[in-house]
N, C-alpha and C positions, 0 to 999 in steps of 0.2 A: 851563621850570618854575621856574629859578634864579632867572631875569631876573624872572620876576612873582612870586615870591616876595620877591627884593629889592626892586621897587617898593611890594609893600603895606608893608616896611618900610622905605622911604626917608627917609623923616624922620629915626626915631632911629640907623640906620646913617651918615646921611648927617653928622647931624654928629657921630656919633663919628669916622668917617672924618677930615672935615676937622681935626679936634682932632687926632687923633695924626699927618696929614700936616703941622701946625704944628708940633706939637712938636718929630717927629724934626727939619723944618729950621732953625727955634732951637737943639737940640741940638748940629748939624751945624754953623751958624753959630759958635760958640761953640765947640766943638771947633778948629772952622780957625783961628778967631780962635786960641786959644790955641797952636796947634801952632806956628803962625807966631811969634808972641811967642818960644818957649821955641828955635826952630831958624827962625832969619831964614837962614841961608843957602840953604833948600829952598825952590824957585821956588814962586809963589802956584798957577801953570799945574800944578804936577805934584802939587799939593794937593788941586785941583779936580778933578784925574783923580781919583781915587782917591778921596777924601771922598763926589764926589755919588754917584756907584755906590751905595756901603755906605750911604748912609740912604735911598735910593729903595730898595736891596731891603729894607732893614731895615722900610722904611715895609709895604711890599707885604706882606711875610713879618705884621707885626701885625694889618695890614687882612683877611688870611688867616685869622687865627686869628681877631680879631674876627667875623668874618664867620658860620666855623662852629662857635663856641661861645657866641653870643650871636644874632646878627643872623638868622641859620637858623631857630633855634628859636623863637624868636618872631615872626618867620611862619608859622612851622605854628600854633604859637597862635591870630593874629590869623586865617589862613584857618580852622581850628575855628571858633570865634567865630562868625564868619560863615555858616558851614555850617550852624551851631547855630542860628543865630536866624532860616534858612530854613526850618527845619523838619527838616534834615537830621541822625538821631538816630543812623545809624549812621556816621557821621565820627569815628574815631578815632586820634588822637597817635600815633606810634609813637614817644618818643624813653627811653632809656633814663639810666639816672646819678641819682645820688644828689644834684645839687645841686639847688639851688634851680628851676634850669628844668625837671627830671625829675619836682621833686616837684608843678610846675605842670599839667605832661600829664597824671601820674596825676591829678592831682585833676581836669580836664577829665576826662579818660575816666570817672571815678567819677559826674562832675556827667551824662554824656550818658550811664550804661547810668539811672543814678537818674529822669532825665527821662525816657526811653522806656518805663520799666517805669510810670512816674507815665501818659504819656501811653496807654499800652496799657489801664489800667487804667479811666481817663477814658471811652477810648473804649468798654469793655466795659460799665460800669456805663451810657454813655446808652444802650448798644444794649440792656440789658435794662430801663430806663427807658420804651424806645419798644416796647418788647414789651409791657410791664405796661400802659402809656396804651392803646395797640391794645386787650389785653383787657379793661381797665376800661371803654375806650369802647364794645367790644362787647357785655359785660353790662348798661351804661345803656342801650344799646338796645334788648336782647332785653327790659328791664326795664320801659322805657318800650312798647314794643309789648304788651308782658303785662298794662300798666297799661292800655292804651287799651282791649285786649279785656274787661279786666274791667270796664270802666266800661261799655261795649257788650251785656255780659252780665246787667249790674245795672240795663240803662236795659231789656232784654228781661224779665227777673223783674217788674220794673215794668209791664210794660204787660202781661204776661202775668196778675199776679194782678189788674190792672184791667177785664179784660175777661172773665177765668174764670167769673163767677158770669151773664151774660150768655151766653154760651155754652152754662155745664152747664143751664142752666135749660129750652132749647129740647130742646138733645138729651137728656134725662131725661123733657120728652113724650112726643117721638117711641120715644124705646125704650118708654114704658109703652103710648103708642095701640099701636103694632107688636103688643105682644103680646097685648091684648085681640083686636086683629085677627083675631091667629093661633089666640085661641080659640073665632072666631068662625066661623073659617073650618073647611068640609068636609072631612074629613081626606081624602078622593077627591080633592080640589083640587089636586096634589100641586103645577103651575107654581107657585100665586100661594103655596102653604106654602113655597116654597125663597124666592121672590122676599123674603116678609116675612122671613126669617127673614136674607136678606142686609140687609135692613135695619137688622136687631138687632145683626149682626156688626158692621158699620161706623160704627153709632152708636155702641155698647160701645169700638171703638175710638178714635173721638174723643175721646171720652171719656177713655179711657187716658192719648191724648196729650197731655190737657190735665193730666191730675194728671201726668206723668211731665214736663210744662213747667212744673207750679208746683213741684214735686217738684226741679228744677232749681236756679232760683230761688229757694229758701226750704230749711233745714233740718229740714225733715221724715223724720219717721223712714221708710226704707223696709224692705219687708218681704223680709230677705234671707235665704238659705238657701244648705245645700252643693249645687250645681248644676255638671254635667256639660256642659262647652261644646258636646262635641260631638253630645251627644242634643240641646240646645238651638239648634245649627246648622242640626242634620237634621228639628227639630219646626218650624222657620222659613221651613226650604226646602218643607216639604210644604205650608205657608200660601202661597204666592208661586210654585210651579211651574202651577200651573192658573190663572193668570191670564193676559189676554192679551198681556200688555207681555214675559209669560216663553215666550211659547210658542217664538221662535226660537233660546233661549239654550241652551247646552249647560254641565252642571252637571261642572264635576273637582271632586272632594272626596280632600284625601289630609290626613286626619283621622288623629293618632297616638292608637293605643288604649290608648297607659299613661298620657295627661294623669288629671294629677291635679285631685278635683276644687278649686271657689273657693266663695266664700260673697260671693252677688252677691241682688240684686232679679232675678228673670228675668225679667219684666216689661219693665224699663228697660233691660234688657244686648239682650233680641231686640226693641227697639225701636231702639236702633241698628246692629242687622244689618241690619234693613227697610233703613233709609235708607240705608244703605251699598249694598245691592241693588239700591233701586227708584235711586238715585244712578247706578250702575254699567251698569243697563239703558237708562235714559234716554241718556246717554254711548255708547254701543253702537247709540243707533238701534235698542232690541228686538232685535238679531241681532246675535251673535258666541258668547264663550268666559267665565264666571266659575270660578276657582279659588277653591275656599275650604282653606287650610291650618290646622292646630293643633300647634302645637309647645311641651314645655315650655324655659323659658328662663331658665337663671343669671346674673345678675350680680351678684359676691360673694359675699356671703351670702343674697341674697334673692334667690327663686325666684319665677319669673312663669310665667302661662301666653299662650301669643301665640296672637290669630288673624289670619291674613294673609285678605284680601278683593283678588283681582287680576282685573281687566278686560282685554277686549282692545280698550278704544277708542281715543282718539287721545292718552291720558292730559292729562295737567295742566301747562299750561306753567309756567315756573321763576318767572317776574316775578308769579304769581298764589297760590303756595303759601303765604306767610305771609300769606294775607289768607282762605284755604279756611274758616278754623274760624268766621271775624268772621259774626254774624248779621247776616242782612238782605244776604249778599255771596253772590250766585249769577251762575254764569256761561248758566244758561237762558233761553231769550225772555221778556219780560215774558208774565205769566199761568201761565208753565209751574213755575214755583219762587217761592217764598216767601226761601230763603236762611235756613232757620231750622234744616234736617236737620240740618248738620253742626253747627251751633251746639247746641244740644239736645245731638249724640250725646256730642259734648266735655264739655260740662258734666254728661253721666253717668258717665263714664267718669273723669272727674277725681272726683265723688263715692266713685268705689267705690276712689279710691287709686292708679289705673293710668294710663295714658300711651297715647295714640290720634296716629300720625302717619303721613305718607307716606312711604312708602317708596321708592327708585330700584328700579322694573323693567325688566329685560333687553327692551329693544324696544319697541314700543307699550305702551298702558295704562296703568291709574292701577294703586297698589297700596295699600291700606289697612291700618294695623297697630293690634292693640290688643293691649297685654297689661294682664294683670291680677295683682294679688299672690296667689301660692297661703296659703290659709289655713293662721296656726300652730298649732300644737294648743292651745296656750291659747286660741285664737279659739273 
């Protein structure tokens, strides 16, 4: 360690070394010389003895002392130095004394706790700089995706009020011939009185759909009232139990009887339970399990009430879920979906102030959530 500490300071040892091995021999010189002058009777040989000794240790004994109180410590320096400028922050001086080269270390050691506290700090602020970019870059996304659905949503309002009055126009016959029909007909007749009267159902609700899709698309006022999720659960399921797409489906309902009520359209709120249902049976192949949950639900200050809608079919893979809500994006055969249910339900559900998403269920199935805000009493 000696040896390579003396070669990184070779240089300035080296010729202070040679410097003070001149001088003592000059000194020495110059002594003999004299001694000789002042006492010629003492042989030059017994002068020689005796002179060279004493300035070769006398040299030794300086080159000593140069060594470790000069030559030492400034290779500890220069290896600092060096350590420093690898990077290496915890390299520190140990040399103590109050001179000039003590007051050197400390300042080294003062310059390497000041650099590693500088560089610790460097490093903290990019790691929360790469935190803040991440989330920033996250929100321009989620932002940008929110911005494409809306424009997706506003090109559906668009062709939705395009086509509306084309529409209402036919089925506004059909429901009026229906009912002349029906007053035409035998009230004995009873087949073809149920059959018309399914016609009046299902034109009426085209109907529905269509105002509840301009209703979407347009700020129109709807007609909303304090409404009971879970009577409006259980008035939905008795519309959709006797059909045949429900007959193999088995209904869990764990409905909480303290929900309080909301002040919603019921209309447009059991228009996206349909879809949420006839979604969930389709998914099921007509045969499996739906649970319908109601629960109410705080976060903060403001109380929600949730319905959970869970399946038991193959659920919904991962690479597909941000694209669920996009109209005109269905995972059904061509002819069997339109891709407009979930777009619609969204867009109702964003109306009334509330938040419609999926949720992770425990094993198979899809799980659908809606809450909605409980009404304040100044509402």
């Amino acid at each position: 360690m000696h040896t390579l500490l003396h070669k990184k300071a070779h240089s300035l040892s080296g010729k202070l070394i040679f410097a003070i091995g001149g001088m003592m021999m000059l000194v020495g010189f110059l002594c003999a010389f004299t001694f000789i002058r002042q006492f010629p009777s003492v042989p030059l040989r017994k002068v020689l003895l005796y002179g060279a000794p004493f300035v070769v240790i006398m040299s030794f004994i300086l080159c000593l002392i140069l060594y470790y109180f000069v030559t030492k410590p400034l290779a500890y320096l220069v290896e600092g130095m060096k350590r420093l400028s690898s990077g290496d922050m915890e390299y520190r001086i140990n040399l103590e004394g109050s001179d000039e080269i003590g007051m050197l270390a400390r300042s080294f050691n003062t310059m390497s706790d000041e650099l590693k506290e500088y560089k610790e700090k460097m490093e903290n602020w990019t790691k929360t700089l790469e935190e803040e970019v991440q989330k920033k870059t996250a929100e321009i996304y989620k932002a940008h995706e929110n911005l494409i659905n809306t424009e997706k949503l506003a090109s559906l309002g668009r062709m939705a009020a395009g086509v509306a009055h084309e529409i209402n126009s036919p089925l506004t016959g059909i429901v009026t011939f229906a009912h002349l029909m029906l007053k035409r007909t035998p009230t004995d007749n009873t087949r073809d009185i149920e059959d018309i009267n399914v016609i009046i159902d299902q034109a009426e609700r085209c109907s529905r759909i269509i105002r509840g899709l301009l209703g979407f698309s347009r700020k129109t006022s709807s007609e909303k009232s304090m409404t009971n999720l879970n009577t409006l659960l259980e008035n939905t399921l008795a519309m959709v139990r006797h059909q045949s797409r429900f007959y193999n489906i088995l209904f869990d309902l764990r409905l909480d009887n303290s929900l309080p009520a909301v002040n919603i359209d019921p209309n447009q709120i059991q228009q996206v339970f349909l879809n949420l249902l006839i979604n969930a049976a389709d998914a099921m192949e007509k045969k499996g399990k739906i649970t319908l949950a109601t629960r109410p639900v705080e976060n903060g200050v403001s109380r929600f009430v949730e319905v959970e809608i869970t399946d038991s079919g193959p659920g919904i893979p991962e690479n597909i879920r941000s694209k669920i809500f996009e109209p005109f994006f269905t995972t059904k055969p061509v002819g069997k979906g339109t891709g407009l249910g979930l777009a619609v339900s969204y867009g109702i559900i964003k109306k009334h102030e509330g938040t419609i998403f999926i949720k992770d269920s425990p094993g198979n199935g899809a799980s659908f959530c809606i809450r909605l805000p409980v009404a304040k009493p100044e509402d």
